[in-house]
C-alpha positions, 0 to 999 in steps of 0.5 A: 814835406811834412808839417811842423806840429808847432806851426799853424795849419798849411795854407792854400798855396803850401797844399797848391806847391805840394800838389804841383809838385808830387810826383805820382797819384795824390790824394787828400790821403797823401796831403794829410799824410805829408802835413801830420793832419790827423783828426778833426784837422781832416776834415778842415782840409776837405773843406779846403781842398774843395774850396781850391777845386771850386776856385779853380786852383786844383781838379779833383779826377776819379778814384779822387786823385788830385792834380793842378787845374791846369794839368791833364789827368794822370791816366789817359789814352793816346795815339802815336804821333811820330818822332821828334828831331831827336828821334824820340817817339812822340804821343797825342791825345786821342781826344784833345779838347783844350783851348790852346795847343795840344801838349808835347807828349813823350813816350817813355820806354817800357822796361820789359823787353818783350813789350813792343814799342808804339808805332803809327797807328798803335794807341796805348793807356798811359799814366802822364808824368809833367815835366813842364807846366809852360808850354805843357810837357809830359813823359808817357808811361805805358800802362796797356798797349790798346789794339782796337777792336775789329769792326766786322768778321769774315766766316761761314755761316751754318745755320737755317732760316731761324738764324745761326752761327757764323764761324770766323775763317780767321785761325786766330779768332776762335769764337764764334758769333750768333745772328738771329733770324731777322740778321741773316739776310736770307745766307744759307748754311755753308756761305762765305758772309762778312758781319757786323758786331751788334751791341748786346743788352745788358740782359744779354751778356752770356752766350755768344756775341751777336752779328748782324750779316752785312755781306753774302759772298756765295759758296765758301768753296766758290773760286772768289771767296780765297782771296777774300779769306787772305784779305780778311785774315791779314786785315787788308782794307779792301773798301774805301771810306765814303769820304775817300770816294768822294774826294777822289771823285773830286780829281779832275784832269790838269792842264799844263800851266807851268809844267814840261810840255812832253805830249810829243814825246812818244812815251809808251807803256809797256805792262803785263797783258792784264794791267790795268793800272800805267805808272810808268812810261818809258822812252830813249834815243841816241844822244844828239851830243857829239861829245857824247858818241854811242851814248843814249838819251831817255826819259821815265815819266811816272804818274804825278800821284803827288798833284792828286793826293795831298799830305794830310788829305783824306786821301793821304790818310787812307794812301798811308793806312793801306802803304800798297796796293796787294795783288792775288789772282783774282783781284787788286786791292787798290792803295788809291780808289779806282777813278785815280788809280785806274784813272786820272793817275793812269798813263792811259794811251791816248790820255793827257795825263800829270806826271813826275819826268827823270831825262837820263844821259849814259855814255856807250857803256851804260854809264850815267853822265847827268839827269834832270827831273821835270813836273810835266804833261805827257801823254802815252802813245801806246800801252804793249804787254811784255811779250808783244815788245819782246816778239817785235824785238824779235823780228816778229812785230804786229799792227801795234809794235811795227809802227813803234819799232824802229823809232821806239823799241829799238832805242829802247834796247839799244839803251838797255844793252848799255845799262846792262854793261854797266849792271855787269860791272856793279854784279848785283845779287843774281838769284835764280827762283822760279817764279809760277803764275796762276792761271784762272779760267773765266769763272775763276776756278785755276786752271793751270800753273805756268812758269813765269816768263823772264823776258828780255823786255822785262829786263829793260823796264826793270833796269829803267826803273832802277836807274831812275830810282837811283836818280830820285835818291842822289836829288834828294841827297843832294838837295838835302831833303829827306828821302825814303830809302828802300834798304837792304842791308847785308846778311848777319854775321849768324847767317853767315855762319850758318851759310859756311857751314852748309857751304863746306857741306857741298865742299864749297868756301865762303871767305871768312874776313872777306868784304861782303859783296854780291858778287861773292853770293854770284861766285857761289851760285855760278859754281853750281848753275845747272848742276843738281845742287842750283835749286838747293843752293839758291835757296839758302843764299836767299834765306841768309839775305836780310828783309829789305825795308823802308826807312830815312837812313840810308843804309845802301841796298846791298842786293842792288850793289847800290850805295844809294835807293829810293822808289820813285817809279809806282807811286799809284800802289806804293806810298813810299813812292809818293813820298819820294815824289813830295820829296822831289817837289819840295827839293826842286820848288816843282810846286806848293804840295812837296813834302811837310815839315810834319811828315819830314819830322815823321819819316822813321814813323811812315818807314816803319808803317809801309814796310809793315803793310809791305810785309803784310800784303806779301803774307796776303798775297802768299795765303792766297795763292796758297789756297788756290794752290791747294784748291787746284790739287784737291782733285788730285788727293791719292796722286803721285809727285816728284817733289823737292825738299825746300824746308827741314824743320824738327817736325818735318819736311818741306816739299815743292812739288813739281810742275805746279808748284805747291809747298806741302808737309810731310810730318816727321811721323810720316817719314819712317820708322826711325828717329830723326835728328835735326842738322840746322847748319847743314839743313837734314834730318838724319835716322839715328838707327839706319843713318838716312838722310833727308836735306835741302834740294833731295828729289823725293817721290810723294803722295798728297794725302790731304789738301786743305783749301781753306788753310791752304796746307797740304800734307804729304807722305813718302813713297817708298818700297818697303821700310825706310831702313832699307834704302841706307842699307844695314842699320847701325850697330844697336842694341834691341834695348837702344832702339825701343829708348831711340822710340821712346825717347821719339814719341816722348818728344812728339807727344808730351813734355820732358819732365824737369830735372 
């Protein structure tokens, strides 16, 4: 739009049209330009431009850029909000303060691929594009994703009583932060302590950042300061608000009211010997039903966590932000506080407690006839650990189990052998790896490392809680109501490739064109079952499976062989599970607190959220027992183990050392006087002078050499008689000159890098 110089000079509305409808930052230099203002006329066009501000036509932001007044400035800070129904990410204001309803705002893709799309919780500068002045809508522009800054740290402090430093434990962060005497609260040099930021005077910019101790842990080298170092790396939540505190403290009991009488039903819990929160209760009969002959009647009755936590509550917000509970040796970090989740939402014996109820009618081969969901009271007649069931079962009951035996246990069984027929008919994914449980003594040092039992009781509730799961997924689908699905997609066409290849290593065939089932993986892994390839074998069939996820699409769970799945049984340590729970309430009209139409627009968002707390409390959890791993095998540096090759990289080799357990390094350097070259397809490293061999499930003889309690590594050397050369025999055929290119070649690789051609 430019001016005809013949014409007269723009009025207010032509200078109000073009600013509403430039696209991009303006300013009086814009104007001026598009209307061929040029000399003394600039300054009769500042005088109008402010006349427009002050009569409210227009705003004039920082830098001087204009815009109308009733449109947002051009650059702002927003959070991510969730999806519309369409699937399109959707932003908010981080801090709205209109007088109307906040606008629609939506986030516009980046064109760099390596930038990561805004998920819940991310916050991001944005420059604002309108598209719509009524109601309000604008396209976001990325300018700079914004993680928010840390609130405290975790380290050691070194220092005296004139103050210190304290060093993070966190391997990523690597500065370090200064606390002046009256900030230490007496930590001596070596303690684990957590620390607040203390803002710095302008006087005080240079130097390192100040802290203030809030925290002394005791003795970094302490058993209990390991799992707070995973805790504080990974960024787990391990302290609830106050204002989360107190609401939960506000929970009180239920009474019946309009819910199923189940009271005298005898539920019972059966849990690890150390649990101390109850989920899930469990029981089962014979099916009264004539026309059902042989078959079984039985109930799961999870904690009503739903009635307790209410969408949008400051409970909810806290549930969702921390997605599950994590678990390490020493201690729970709870998704919900204490009084709840070892509370009023734990099926304590004895204990009138709210719950979520699924009755289940099999037939004699285990298949489901029918099931019904009910909103109920119950109270559990008794809680037994796994192996207190199994030694009743086994003939071998105590004062707990026998009163149970016969009108509990045993129907129980008697159910599950059922269900089992039928798993055998679906052939799920049946991987065997050895599960190890660290045992801690009363101080918390380890005091041993115990392979994990695999009860036939385990089985049971196992199975129990699948079928309801299963359940909870048809209703929702059903009822078409969203459901949060629990999915496991099958493995990528690379990885099965890769697979093939290893397989035809070993002489083994995976079909090429074949439908990709479980029971094709269980063929595989029953063709090498205690032979000395099972180890080995399950290993890489593990790796070539998917992650699984949580997400509203269902995709089937290829693992389970179920073209249907949703958590619905551990709602007190999993939000997806509440969410199902809600689900259920809403679909069936249990009750006013079902699922929202927001969090229903939001379930992509919420998927993407708890599988990535999911994925970062395994990696906590993994840290941690790393470190007490490597805690355990510090009084052992110099000793020799039988170990397994689990990893074969370019830098070296994994090794599971046997009994206990822990995963350690033998660096390429390490490994002999050769040149090593990495097969990926078939998982070796092979020596290109004497032709050895290192792959996947080798038994080799190691020494630890270091044990790093802190990074949890451990790092092994080969034990060998003499060179390693010699164990394949003569060398190929080489020149001296070959060889000392092959060492060259070696350390060039190792230690710089290659000059470009």
């Amino acid at each position: 739009m430019a001016k005809d110089r013949t014409g007269e000079f723009p009025t207010k509305a032509q200078l109000i049209d073009f600013i509403k409808g430039y696209e991009g930052k303006v300013t009086k230099r814009e104007v001026a330009r598009a209307f061929g203002i040029r000399g003394q006329e600039k300054i009769m066009l500042k005088q109008v431009l402010r006349e427009l501000v002050e009569e409210g036509h227009i705003a004039k932001d920082t830098q001087r850029a204009l815009r109308p007044a009733n449109r947002l400035p051009g650059v702002q800070v927003i959070e991510f909000a969730g999806l519309d129904k369409h699937g399109d990410p959707l932003g908010k204001l981080e801090n709205y303060q209109g007088d109307g309803p906040p606008p629609t705002i939506y986030i516009q893709e980046g064109r760099r691929k390596k930038t990561p799309a805004m998920g819940k919780g991310d916050r991001a500068l944005v420059h604002l594009i309108p598209v719509k002045d009524d109601p309000p809508i604008y396209r976001a522009k990325v300018i700079k994703t914004l993680r928010a800054a840390p609130s405290g740290i975790l380290g050691v402090f070194k220092g005296n009583e004139n103050g210190g430093r304290i060093h993070p434990v966190n391997k990523k962060d690597r500065d370090e932060y200064w606390v002046d005497r009256e900030d230490t609260r007496g930590a001596a040099d070596g303690e684990l302590v957590t620390a607040e930021f203390i803002r710095s005077s302008n006087r005080r910019k240079l130097g390192p950042r100040r802290a203030r101790i809030k925290e002394r842990l005791g003795d970094v080298a302490a058993a209990k300061s390991i799992s707070m170092i995973a805790i504080h790396a990974h960024d787990i939540p391990y302290e609830f608000p106050q204002h989360v505190t107190k609401a939960a403290d506000r929970a009180k009991p239920v009474d019946l009211g309009n819910r199923t009488d189940l009271r005298n039903v005898p539920l019972i819990t059966i849990d690890p010997a150390d649990a101390r929160d109850h989920d899930d209760a469990i029981w089962a009969e014979e099916d009264p039903d004539p026309a059902n002959p042989g078959g079984w009647h039985a109930i799961v009755a999870i904690a009503d966590v739903a009635h307790y936590v209410q969408p949008d509550s400051p409970l909810d917000k806290e549930a969702l932000r921390r997605g599950n509970s994590c678990y390490f040796p020493d201690r729970v970090v709870p998704m919900l506080p204490e009084v709840l989740s070892a509370g009023l939402c734990s099926l304590q014996p004895g204990k009138e407690r709210a719950c979520m109820a699924v009755h289940m009618w099999f037939d004699k081969n285990g298949k489901k006839l029918r099931h019904q969901f009910v909103r109920g009271l119950m109270k559990s007649h008794a809680n037994i650990n796994y192996q207190q069931a199994q030694r009743a079962l086994d003939g071998m009951p105590d004062e707990m189990t026998e009163p149970l035996l016969e009108s509990v246990l045993k129907p129980l069984y008697g159910t599950f052998k059922a269900l089992m027929s039928a798993r055998e008919k679906r052939d799920p994914l049946e991987l065997d790896m050895p599960e190890r449980r660290i045992q801690l003594d009363d101080l918390g040092q380890v005091k041993g490392i115990a392979l994990r039992e695999r009860l036939d009781t385990h089985r049971l509730v196992e199975e129990f809680m699948v079928t309801a799961n299963v359940c909870a997924a048809e209703t929702l689908e059903d009822k078409n109501v969203p459901a949060m699905y629990r999915v496991h997609e099958e493995p990528s066409m690379d990885k099965l490739d890769s697979l093939r290849e290893f397989l035809a290593s070993l002489k083994m065939k995976l079909a090429k064109g074949a439908v990709m089932m479980p029971r094709l993986f269980n063929g595989i892994l029953n063709q090498v079952k205690d032979g000395p390839y099972e180890q080995m074998v399950n290993q890489v069939v593990l790796r070539s499976q998917t992650q699984a996820y949580y997400s509203p699409e269902n995709l089937g769970h290829f693992g389970l062989a179920l073209r249907r799945y949703a958590h619905f049984t551990s709602p007190i340590r999993r939000y997806s599970d509440l969410i199902v729970h809600r689900g259920l309430v809403k679909a069936l009209k249990l009750g006013d607190d079902g699922l929202t139409e927001r969090e229903m627009l939001d379930m992509g968002s919420i998927g993407e959220q708890i599988s990535g707390t999911e994925r970062r409390a395994m990696a906590a959890e993994r840290d941690s027992t790393d470190r007490y791993m490597a805690s355990y095998l510090s009084d052992h540096i110099g000793d020799e183990f039988i170990g397994r090759v689990t990893g074969v990289t370019r830098f070296g080799l994994f090794v599971e050392l046997e009994p206990s357990g822990g995963d350690g390094l033998i660096p390429i350097s390490e490994i002999g006087n050769d040149y090593y070259v990495l097969d990926e397809d078939q998982h070796k490293l092979v020596g290109e002078r004497y032709g050895q061999e290192f792959k996947l499930g080798d038994k080799l003889d190691v020494r630890l050499t270091e044990a790093n309690q802190f990074t949890g590594g451990l790092k092994l050397e080969l034990v060998t008689e003499g060179d390693a050369g010699s164990v394949s025999g003569k060398p190929r055929r080489n020149s001296k000159e070959r060889i000392k290119n092959q060492k060259r070649r070696h350390s060039r690789s190792r230690n710089a890098p290659r000059k470009k051609k």
